[in-house]
C-alpha positions as CSV (number, residue, x, y, z in Angstrom):
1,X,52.8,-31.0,-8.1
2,X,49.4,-30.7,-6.4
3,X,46.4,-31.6,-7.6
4,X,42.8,-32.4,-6.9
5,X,41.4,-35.6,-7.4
6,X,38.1,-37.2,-7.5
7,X,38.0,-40.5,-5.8
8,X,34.8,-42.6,-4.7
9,X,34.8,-46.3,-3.4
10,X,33.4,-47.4,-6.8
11,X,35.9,-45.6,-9.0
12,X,39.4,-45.0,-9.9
13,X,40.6,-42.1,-9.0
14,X,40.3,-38.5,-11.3
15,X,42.4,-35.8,-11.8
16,X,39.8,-32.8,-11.7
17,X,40.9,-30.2,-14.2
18,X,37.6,-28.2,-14.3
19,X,37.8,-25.5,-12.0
20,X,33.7,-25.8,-11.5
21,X,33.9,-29.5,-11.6
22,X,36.2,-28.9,-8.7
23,X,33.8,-26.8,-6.7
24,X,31.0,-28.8,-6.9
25,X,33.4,-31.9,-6.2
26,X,34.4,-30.5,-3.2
27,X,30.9,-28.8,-1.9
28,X,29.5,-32.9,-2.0
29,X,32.9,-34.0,0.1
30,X,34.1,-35.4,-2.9
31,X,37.6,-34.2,-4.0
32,X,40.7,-34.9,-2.1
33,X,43.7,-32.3,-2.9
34,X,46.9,-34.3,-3.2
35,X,50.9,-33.5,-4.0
36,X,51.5,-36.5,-7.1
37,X,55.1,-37.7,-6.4
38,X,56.9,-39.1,-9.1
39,X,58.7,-42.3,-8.0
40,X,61.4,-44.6,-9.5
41,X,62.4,-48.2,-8.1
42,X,65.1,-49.4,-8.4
43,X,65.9,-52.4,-9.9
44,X,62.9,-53.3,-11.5
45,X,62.3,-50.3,-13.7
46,X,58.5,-49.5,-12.3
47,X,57.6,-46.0,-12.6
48,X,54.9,-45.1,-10.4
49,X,52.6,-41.6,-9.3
50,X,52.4,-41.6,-5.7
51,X,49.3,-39.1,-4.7
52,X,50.1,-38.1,-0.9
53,X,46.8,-36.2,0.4
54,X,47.7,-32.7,1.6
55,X,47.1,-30.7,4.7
56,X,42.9,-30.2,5.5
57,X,41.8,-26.4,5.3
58,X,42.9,-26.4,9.2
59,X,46.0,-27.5,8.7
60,X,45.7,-31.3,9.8
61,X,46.9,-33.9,8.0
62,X,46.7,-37.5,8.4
63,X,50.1,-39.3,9.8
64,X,50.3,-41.9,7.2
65,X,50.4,-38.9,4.4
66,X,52.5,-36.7,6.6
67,X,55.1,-39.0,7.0
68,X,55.2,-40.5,3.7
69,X,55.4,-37.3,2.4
70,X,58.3,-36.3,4.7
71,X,60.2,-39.9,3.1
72,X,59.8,-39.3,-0.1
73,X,60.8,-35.3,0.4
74,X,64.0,-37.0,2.0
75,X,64.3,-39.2,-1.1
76,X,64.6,-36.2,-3.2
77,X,68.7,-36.0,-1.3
78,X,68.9,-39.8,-1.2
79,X,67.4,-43.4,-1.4
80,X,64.9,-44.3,0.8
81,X,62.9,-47.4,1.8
82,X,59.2,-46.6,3.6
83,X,56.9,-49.0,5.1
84,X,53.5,-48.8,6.5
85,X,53.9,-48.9,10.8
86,X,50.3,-49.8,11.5
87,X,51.1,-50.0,15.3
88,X,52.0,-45.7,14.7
89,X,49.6,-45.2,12.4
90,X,52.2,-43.6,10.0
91,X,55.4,-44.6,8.1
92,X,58.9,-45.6,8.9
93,X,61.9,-44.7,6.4
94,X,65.4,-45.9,6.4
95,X,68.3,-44.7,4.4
96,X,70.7,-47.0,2.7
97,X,73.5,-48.2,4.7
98,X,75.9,-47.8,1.6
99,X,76.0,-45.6,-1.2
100,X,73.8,-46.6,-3.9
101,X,74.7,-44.3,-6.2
102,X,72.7,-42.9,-9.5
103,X,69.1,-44.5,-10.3
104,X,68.8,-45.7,-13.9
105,X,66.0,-43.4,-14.6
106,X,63.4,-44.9,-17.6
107,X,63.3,-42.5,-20.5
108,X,59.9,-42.6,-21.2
109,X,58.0,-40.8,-19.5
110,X,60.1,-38.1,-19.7
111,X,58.6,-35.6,-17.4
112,X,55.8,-35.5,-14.6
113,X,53.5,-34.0,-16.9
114,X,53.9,-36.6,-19.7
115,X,53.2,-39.0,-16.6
116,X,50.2,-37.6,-15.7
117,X,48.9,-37.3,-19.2
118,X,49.8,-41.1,-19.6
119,X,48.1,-42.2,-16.1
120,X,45.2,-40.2,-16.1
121,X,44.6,-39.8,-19.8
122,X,41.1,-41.6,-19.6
123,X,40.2,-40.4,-16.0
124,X,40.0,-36.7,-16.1
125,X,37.2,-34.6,-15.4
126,X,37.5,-31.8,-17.3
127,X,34.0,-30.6,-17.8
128,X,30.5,-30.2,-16.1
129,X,29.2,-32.8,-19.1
130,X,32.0,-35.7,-17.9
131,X,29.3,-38.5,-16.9
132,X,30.5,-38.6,-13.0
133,X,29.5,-34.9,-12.8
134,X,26.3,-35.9,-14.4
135,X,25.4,-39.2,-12.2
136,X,26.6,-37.4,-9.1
137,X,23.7,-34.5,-9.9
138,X,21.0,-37.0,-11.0
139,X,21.0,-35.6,-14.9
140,X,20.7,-38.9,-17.3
């Protein structure tokens, strides 16, 4: 799913649902669009959103999100294991030796939506009166 997210040193990230919000966002070099990945692992039952940032409007993208985003498309077929290769500048990704089988996938939540709801259900700016929109335009 791709989104666009507001994210500034001194805050957690937004999702950005205003479409004018967005604008603006992105005029001031402030919103980053991102694919959310959905990611399950193993073993210890922590779900996680994984926000890979996406291609630049020239095509570019940055080789740490490239090639995560490559794993975890890979991981859609089969496990995979990804780690940071600071010498590259990008990630490494290994497949399992031996079949793994099935994940135990948690119930709850039950869908990517319901995810998103639940991780960003304080941090969405969804209109131009949201107080980041305000500070970022000087109205108090």
């Amino acid at each position: 799913m791709n989104l666009p997210l507001y994210k500034a040193e001194e805050d957690e990230p937004y999702i950005v649902t205003d479409p004018k919000c967005a604008m603006f966002l992105e005029e001031q070099g402030m919103l980053q669009k991102v694919k959310i990945y959905a990611l399950y692992i193993h073993g210890s039952g922590l779900f996680i959103l994984s926000p890979v940032g996406l291609p630049d409007a020239d095509g570019k993208q940055n080789s740490y999100h490239q090639t995560r985003q490559e794993a975890y498309e890979g991981a859609k077929t089969g496990w995979k294991r990804i780690s940071a290769n600071k010498a590259l500048g990008a990630y490494d990704s290994w497949s399992p030796e031996s079949d793994m089988g099935e994940p135990n996938w948690p119930k709850e939540p039950a869908t990517l939506d319901a995810a998103l709801n639940f991780a960003f259900e304080k941090r969405n700016i969804d209109s131009p009166e949201h107080p980041i929109i305000k500070r970022l335009k000087g109205i108090v």
